[in-house]
Backbone bond lengths (Angstrom), bond angles and torsions (degrees), N, CA, C in turn:
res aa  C-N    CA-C-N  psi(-1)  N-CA   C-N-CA  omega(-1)  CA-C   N-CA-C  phi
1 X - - - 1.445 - - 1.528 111.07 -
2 X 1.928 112.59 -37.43 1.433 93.10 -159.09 1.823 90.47 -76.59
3 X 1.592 125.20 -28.66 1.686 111.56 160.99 1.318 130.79 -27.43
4 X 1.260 109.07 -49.59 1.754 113.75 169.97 1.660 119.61 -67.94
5 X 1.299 110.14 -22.82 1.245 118.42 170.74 1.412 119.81 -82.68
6 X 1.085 121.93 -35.42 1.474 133.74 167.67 1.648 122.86 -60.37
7 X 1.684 98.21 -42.53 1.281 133.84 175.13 1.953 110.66 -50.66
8 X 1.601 86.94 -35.84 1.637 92.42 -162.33 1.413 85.13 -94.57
9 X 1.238 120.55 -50.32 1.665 88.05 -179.71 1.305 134.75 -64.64
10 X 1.283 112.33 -23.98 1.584 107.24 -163.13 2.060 90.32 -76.68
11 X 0.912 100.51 -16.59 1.854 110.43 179.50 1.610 104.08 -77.29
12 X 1.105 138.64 -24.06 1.043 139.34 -171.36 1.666 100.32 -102.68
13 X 1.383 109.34 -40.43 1.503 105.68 179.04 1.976 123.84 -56.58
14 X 1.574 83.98 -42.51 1.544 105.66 173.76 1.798 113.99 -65.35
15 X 1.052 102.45 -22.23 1.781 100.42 172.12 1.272 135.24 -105.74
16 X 1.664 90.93 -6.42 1.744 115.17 160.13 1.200 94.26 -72.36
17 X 1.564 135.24 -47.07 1.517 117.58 -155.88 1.617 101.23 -95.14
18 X 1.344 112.16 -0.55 1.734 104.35 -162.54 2.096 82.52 -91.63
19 X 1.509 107.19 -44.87 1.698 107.79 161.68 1.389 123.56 -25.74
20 X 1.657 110.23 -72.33 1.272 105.51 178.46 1.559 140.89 -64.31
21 X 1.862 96.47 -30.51 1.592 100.05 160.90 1.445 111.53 -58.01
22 X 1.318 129.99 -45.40 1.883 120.96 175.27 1.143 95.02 -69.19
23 X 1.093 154.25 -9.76 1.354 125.07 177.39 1.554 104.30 -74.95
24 X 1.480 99.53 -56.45 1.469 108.39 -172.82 1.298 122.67 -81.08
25 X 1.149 127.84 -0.61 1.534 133.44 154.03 1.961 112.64 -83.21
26 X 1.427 106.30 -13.97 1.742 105.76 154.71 1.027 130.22 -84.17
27 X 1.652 97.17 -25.52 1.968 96.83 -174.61 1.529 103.08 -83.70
28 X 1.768 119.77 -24.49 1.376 125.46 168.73 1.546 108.97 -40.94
29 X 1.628 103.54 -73.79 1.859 114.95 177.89 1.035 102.72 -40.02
30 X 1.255 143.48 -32.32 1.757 121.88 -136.42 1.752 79.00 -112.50
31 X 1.365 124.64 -40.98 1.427 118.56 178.04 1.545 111.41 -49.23
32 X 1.422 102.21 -51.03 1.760 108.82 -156.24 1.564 99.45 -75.93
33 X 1.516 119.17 -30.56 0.956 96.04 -167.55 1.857 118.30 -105.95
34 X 1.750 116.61 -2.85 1.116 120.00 -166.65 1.462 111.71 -120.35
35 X 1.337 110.83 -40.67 2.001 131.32 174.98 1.691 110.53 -49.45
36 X 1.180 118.17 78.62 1.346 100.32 158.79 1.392 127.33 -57.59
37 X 1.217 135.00 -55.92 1.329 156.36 133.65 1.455 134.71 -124.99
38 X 1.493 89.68 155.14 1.724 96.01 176.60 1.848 115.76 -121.13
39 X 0.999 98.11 159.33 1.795 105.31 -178.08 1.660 109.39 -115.09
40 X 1.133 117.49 138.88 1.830 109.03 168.37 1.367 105.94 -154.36
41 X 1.360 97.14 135.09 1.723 112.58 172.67 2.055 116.16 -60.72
42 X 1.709 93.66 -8.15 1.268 102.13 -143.08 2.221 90.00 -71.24
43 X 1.151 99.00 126.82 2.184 112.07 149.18 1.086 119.76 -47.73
44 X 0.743 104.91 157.06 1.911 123.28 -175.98 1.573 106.41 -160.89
45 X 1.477 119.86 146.83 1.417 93.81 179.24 1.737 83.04 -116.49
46 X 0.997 106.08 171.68 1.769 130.98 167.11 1.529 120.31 -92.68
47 X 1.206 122.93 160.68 1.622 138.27 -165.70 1.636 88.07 -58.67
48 X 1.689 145.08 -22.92 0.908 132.44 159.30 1.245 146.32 -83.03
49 X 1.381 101.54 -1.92 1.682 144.44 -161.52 1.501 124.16 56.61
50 X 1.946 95.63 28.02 1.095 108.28 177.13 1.761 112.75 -55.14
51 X 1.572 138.62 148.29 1.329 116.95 168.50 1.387 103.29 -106.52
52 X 1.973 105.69 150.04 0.868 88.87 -175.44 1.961 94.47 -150.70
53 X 1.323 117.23 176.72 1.555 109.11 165.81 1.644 116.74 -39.94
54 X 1.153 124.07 129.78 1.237 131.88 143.59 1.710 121.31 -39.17
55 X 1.340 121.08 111.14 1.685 124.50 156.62 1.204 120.94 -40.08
56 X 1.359 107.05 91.89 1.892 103.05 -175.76 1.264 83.21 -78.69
57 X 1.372 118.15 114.50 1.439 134.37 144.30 1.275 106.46 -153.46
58 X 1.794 120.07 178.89 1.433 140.86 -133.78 2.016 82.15 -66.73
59 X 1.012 110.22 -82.55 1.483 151.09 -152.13 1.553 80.57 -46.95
60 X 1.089 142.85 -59.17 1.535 137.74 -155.39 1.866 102.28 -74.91
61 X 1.731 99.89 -51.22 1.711 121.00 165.49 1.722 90.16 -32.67
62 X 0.817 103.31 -69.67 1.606 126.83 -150.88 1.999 100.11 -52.54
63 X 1.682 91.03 -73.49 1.822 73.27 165.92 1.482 125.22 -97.45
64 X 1.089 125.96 12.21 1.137 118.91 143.17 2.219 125.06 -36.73
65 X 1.370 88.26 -60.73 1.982 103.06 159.79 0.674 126.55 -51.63
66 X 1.578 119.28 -32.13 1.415 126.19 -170.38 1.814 96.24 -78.05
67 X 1.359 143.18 -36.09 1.195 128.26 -145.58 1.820 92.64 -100.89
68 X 1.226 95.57 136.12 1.662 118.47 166.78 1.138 102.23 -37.22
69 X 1.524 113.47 132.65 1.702 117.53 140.32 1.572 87.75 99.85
70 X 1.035 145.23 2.01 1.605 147.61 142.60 1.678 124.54 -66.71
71 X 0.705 114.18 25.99 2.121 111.88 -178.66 1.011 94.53 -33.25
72 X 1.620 138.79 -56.33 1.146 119.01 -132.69 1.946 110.02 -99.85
73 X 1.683 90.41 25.38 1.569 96.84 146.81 1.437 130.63 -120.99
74 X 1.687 99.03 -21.86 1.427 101.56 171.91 1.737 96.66 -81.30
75 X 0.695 134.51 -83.39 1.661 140.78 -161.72 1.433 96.42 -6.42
76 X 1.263 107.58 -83.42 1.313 109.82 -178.31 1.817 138.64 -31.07
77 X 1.443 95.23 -48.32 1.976 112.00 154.14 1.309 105.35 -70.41
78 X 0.884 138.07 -23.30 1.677 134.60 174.50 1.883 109.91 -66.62
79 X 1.437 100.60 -58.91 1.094 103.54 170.66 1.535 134.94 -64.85
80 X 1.465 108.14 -39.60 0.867 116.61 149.21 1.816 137.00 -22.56
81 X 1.385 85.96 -75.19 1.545 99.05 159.17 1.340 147.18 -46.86
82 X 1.563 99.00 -20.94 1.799 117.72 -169.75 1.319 99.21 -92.09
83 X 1.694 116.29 -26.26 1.439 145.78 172.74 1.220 106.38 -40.97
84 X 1.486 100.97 -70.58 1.469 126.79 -165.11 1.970 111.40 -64.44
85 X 1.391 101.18 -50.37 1.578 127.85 164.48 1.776 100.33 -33.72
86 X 1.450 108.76 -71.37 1.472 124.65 -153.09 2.073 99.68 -58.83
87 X 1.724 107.59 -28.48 1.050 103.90 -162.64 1.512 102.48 -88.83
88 X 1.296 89.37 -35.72 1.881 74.53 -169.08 1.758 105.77 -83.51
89 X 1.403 114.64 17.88 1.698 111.30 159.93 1.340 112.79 -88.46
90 X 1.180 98.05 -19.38 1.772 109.53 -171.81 1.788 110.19 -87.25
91 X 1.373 105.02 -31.64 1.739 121.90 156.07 1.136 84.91 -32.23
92 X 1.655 104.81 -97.47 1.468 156.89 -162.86 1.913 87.97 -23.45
93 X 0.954 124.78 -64.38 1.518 125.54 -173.49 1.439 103.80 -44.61
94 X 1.359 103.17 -65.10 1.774 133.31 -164.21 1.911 110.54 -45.21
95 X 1.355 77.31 -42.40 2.020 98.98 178.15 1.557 106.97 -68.64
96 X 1.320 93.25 -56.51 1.853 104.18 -179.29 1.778 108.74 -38.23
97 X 1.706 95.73 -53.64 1.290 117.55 -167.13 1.777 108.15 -68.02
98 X 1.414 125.49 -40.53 1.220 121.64 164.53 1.591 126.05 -55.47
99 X 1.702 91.28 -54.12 1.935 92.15 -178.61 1.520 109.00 -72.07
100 X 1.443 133.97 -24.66 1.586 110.43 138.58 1.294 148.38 -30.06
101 X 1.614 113.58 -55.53 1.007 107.69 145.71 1.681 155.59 -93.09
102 X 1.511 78.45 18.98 1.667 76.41 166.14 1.351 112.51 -109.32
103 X 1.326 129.10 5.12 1.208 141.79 159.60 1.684 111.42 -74.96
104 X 0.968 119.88 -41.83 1.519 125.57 -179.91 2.037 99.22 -70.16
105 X 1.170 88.73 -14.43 1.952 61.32 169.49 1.503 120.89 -107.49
């Protein structure tokens, strides 16, 4: 039994991390391919604990998402994305729907 118990976690651990790599290999795509730029009010301190602007760039975007208790950076790329998803099915329909009919003549 305690095998099956062990079993389930190390199985659950592996799909937390197989989760977060898709997470973070979407927020990668959706950066590289849609983000021109970003702006943030957000501090940072420096090796002196000087504070200072945040580097709006990919990598900061990037774990910035990654940390708990932020929605209001993933939400938004999430939605984004379902956005992006919804249109190119609706392409995807539109195309279907042309090379039908241009086959029918």
């Amino acid at each position: 039994m305690a095998s099956i118990d062990k079993s389930r976690r190390n199985l659950h651990v592996t799909i937390k991390k197989l989760a977060d790599a898709t997470m973070r290999a979407r927020l990668h795509a959706l950066y590289d391919h849609c983000i021109i730029e970003w702006r943030s009010d957000i501090q940072v301190l420096d090796d002196k604990d000087n504070a200072s602007d945040i580097t709006c760039n990919r990598d900061n975007l990037l774990e910035l998402a990654e940390l708990r208790g932020l929605p209001e950076i993933v939400s938004p790329l999430e939605s984004f994305e379902a956005e992006c998803t919804d249109a190119g099915r609706l392409i995807a329909e539109d195309d279907e729907g042309t090379l039908k009919n241009l086959q029918q003549r």
